[in-house]
C-alpha positions as CSV (number, residue, x, y, z in Angstrom):
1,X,-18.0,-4.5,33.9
2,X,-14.8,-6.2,33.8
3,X,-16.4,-9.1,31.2
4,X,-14.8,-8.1,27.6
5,X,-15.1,-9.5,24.5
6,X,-13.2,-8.4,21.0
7,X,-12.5,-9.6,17.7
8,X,-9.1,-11.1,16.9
9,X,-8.9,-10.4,13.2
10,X,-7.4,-13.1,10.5
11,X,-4.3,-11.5,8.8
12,X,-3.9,-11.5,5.2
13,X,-0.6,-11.2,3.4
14,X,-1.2,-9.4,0.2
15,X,2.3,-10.3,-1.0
16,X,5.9,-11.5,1.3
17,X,8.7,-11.7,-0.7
18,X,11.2,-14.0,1.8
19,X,15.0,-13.8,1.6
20,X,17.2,-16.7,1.9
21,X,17.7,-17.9,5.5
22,X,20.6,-15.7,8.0
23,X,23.1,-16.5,10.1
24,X,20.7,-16.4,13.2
25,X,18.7,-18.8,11.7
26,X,15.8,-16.1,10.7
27,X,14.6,-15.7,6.8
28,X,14.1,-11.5,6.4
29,X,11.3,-10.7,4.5
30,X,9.1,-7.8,2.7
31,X,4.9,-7.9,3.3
32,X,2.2,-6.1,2.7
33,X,0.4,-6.9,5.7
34,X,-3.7,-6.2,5.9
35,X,-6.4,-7.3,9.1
36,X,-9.8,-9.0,7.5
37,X,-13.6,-8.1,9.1
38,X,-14.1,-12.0,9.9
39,X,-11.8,-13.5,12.8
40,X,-11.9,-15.4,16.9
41,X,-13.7,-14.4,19.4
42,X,-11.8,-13.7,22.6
43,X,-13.0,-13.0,26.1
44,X,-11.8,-12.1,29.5
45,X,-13.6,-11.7,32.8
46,X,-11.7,-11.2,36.0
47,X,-11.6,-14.5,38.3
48,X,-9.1,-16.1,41.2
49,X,-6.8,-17.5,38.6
50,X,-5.6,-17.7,34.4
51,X,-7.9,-20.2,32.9
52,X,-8.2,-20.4,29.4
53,X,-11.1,-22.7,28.0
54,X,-11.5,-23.0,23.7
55,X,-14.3,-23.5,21.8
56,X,-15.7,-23.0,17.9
57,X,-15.6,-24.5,14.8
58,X,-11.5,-25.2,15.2
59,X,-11.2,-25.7,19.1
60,X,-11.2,-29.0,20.1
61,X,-7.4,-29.3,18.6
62,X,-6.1,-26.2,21.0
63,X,-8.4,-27.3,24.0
64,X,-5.6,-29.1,25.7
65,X,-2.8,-26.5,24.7
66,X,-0.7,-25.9,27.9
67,X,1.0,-23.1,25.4
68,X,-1.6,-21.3,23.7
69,X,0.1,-18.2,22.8
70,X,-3.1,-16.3,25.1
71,X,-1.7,-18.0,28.4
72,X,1.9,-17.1,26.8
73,X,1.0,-13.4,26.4
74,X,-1.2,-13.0,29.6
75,X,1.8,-14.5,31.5
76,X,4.2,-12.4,30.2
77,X,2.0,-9.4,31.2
78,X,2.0,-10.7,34.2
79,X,5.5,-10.5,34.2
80,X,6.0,-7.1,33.0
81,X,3.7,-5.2,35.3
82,X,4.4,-7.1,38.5
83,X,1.7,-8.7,39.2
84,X,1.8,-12.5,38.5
85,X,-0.4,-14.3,36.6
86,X,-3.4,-12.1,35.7
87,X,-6.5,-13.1,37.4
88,X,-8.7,-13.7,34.2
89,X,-11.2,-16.3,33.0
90,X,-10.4,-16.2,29.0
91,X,-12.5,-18.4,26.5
92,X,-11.4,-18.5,23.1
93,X,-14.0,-18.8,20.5
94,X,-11.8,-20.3,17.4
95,X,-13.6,-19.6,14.1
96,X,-10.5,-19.7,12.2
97,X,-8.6,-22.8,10.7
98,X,-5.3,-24.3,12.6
99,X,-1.8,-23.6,11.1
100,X,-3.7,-21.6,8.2
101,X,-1.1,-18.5,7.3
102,X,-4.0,-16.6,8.8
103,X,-1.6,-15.3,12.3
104,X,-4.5,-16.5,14.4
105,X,-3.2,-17.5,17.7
106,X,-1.1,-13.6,17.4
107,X,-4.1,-11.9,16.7
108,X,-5.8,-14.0,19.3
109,X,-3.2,-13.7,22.0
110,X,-2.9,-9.4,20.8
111,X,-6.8,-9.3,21.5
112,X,-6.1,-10.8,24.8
113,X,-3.4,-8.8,25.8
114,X,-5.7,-5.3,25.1
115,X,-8.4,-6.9,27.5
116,X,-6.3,-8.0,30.3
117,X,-5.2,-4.2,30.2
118,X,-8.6,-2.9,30.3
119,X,-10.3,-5.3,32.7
120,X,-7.3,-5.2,35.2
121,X,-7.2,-1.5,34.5
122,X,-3.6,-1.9,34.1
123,X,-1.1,1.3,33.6
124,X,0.9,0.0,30.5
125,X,1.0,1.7,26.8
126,X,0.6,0.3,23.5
127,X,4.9,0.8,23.6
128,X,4.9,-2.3,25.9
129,X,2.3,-4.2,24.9
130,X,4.2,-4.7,21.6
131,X,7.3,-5.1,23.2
132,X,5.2,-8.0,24.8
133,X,3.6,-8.9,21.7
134,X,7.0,-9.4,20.0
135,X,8.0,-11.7,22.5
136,X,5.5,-14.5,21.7
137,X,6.1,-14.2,17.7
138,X,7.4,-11.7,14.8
139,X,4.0,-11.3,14.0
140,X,3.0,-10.4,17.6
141,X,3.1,-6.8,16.9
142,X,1.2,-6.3,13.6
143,X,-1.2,-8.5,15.0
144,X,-1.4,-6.2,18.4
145,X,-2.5,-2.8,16.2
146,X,-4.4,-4.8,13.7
147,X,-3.6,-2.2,11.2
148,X,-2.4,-2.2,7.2
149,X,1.1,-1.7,7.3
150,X,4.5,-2.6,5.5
151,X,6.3,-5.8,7.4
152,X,9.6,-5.9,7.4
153,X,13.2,-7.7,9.1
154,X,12.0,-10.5,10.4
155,X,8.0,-9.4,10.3
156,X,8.3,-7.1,13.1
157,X,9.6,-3.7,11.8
158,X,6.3,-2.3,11.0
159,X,5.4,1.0,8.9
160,X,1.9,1.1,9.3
161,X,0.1,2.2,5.6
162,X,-3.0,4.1,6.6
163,X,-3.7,4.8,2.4
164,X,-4.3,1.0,1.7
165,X,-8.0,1.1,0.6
166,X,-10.7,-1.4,1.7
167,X,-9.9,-4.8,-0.5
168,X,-12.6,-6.8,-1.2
169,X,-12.0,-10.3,-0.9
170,X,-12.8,-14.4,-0.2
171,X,-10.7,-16.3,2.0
172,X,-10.3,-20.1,1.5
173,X,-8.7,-22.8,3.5
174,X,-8.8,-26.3,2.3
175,X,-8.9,-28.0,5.0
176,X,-5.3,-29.1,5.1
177,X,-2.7,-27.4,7.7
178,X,0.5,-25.9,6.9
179,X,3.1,-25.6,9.4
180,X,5.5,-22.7,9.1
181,X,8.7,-24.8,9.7
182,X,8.0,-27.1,7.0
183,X,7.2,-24.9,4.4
184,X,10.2,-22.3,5.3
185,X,12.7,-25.7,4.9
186,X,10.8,-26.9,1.8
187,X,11.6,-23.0,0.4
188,X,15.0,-23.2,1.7
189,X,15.8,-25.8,-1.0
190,X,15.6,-23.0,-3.4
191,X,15.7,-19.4,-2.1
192,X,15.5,-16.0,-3.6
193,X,17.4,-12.9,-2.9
194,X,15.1,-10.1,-1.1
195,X,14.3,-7.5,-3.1
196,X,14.4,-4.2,-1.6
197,X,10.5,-2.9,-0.8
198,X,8.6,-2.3,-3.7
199,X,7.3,1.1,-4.1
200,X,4.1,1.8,-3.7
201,X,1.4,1.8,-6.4
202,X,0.8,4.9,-8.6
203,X,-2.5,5.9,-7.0
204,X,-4.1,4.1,-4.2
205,X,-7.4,3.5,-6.0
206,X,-8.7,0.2,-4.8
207,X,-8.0,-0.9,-8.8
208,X,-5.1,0.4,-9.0
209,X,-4.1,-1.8,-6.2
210,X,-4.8,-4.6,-7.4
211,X,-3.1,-4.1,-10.5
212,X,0.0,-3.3,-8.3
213,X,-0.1,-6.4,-6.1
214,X,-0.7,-9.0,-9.1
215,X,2.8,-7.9,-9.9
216,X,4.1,-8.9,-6.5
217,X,4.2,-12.7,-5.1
218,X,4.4,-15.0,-1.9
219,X,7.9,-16.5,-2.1
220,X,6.3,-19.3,0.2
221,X,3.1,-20.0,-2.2
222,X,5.3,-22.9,-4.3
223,X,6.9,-24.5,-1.2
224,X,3.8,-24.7,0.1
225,X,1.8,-26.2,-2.7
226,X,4.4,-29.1,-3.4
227,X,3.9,-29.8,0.6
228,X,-0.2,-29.6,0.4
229,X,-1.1,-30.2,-2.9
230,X,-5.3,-29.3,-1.8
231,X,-3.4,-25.1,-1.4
232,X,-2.9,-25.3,-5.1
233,X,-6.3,-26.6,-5.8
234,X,-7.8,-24.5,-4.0
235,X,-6.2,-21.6,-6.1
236,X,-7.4,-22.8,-9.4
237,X,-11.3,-22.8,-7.8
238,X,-10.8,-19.5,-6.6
239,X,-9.3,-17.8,-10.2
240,X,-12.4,-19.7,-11.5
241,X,-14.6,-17.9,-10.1
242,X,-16.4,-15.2,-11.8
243,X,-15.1,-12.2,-11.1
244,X,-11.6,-13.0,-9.1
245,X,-8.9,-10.5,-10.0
246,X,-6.3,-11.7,-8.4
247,X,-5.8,-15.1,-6.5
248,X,-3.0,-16.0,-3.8
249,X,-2.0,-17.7,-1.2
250,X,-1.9,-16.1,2.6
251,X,1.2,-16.5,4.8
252,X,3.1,-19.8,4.6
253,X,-0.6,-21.2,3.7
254,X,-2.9,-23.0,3.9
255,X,-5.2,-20.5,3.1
256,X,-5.8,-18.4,0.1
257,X,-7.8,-15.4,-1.2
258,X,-9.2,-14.0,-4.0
259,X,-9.8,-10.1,-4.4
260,X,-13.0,-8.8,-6.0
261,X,-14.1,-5.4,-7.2
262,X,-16.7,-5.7,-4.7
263,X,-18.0,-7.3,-1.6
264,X,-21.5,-8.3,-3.2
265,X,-18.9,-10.1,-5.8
266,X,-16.9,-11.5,-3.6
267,X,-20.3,-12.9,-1.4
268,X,-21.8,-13.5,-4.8
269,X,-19.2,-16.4,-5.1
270,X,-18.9,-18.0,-1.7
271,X,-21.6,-20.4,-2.3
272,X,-20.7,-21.4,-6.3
273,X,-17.6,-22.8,-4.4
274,X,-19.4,-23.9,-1.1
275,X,-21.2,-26.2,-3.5
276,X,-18.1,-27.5,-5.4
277,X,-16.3,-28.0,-2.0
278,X,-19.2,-28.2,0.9
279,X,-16.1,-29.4,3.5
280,X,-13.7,-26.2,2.8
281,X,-13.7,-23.1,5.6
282,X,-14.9,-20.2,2.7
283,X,-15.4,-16.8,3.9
284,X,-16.0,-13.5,2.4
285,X,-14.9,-10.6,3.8
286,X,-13.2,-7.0,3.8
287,X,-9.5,-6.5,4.3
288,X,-8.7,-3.1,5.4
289,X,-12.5,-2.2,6.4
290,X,-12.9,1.2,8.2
């Protein structure tokens, strides 16, 4: 069957610490980078010619999109193995918010990429599929393997981190975007010097963890608040809710998480906020599943 479908899975930054702004123009950062069970849908069929067509709860603003990252990456395969422009029907299923700190359109155009491969039954590695990957976006790679790991440079020197354990959590976007240029300028009125990467927690006991990250931060979580005031409300709802150890924002926002000792705590409380805010995208989920 050359019909393939796969997850493209929201990434979560459980902390970025962001360094003031280099001479190439790029901010260096430090993240703790981890891949949620809840993401889009992607799928590829073989056909005559690339089509991309985008649906879901968030598709209607990328259906138009003559530069969708997919049609980026796909062409850039394309590129790299000789062949043109790969001869694939793709639909995009977009279940997660626009502009959200969330890495969609990487992890949807890394989904892509792996089923192109495997439908075309293409002779290229992992190797240059991130090489590919990297060339669409910093988080192009992480976003590729999908796997916990330590971000660093520019978001693409990876050290993947196999010990994180399963993090229990609920992801919230408000509703508002929050475009990555904006947000880096807004921090760039007041920038911090990058701290080497912390060291790891003690043990890597999921409450252990926790405690360990609440001392960390997102350099961008301030910035990004005095742009979209609705991030910072939506963090005071979330370290309402019973049970939420730790609350903060994902990315350059807009969305933010809460973690939970479990997942039955962290369903639990989907629906006290649902109620308080029926028009805000509220999922629960688990970062770093199996």
């Amino acid at each position: 069957m050359s019909r393939r479908t796969a997850i493209a899975p929201a990434k979560v930054n459980l902390f970025l610490h962001v360094g003031p702004v280099d001479a190439e123009g790029y901010h260096p950062l430090t993240s703790l980078v981890a891949f949620a069970d809840v993401g889009d849908e992607v799928t590829v069929e073989r056909s005559d010619r690339l089509t991309l067509t985008v649906g879901g709860p968030f598709g209607a603003v990328l259906a138009d999109d003559p530069d969708n990252l997919i049609l980026r990456a796909l062409r850039a395969l394309g590129q790299a193995t000789g062949i043109g422009e790969p001869p694939l029907s793709v639909h995009l299923d977009k279940r997660l918010p626009i502009a959200a700190g969330l890495g969609g359109g990487s992890s949807d155009a890394g989904a892509a990429l792996k089923l192109a491969r495997d439908a075309l039954g293409l002779d290229i590695d992992d190797g240059a599929l991130t090489e590919i990957a990297a060339s669409i976006g910093a988080d192009g790679p992480m976003c590729l393997h999908t796997r916990s790991a330590w971000a660093e440079g520019r978001g693409e020197l990876l050290t993947f981190e196999p010990a994180l354990p399963p993090l229990h959590a609920l992801l919230v976007n408000p509703g508002v975007p929050s475009p990555t240029g904006a947000v880096y300028r807004a921090y760039d009125a007041a920038p911090r010097r990058l701290d080497a990467r912390p060291a790891p927690p003690a043990t890597w006991r999921m409450p252990d963890v926790i405690d360990w990250l609440a001392a960390q931060r997102n350099d961008l979580e301030s910035p990004a608040i005095s742009l979209q005031p609705a991030i910072g409300m939506a963090m005071k709802a979330l370290a309402a809710l019973p049970g939420a150890r730790l609350t903060r924002m994902s990315g350059s926002g807009a969305t933010v998480f809460a973690l939970f000792d479990t997942r039955e705590a962290a369903t639990d409380a989907a629906p006290h906020l649902t109620a308080e805010q029926p028009d805000w995208w509220i999922a629960p989920t688990t970062l770093a599943a199996p």
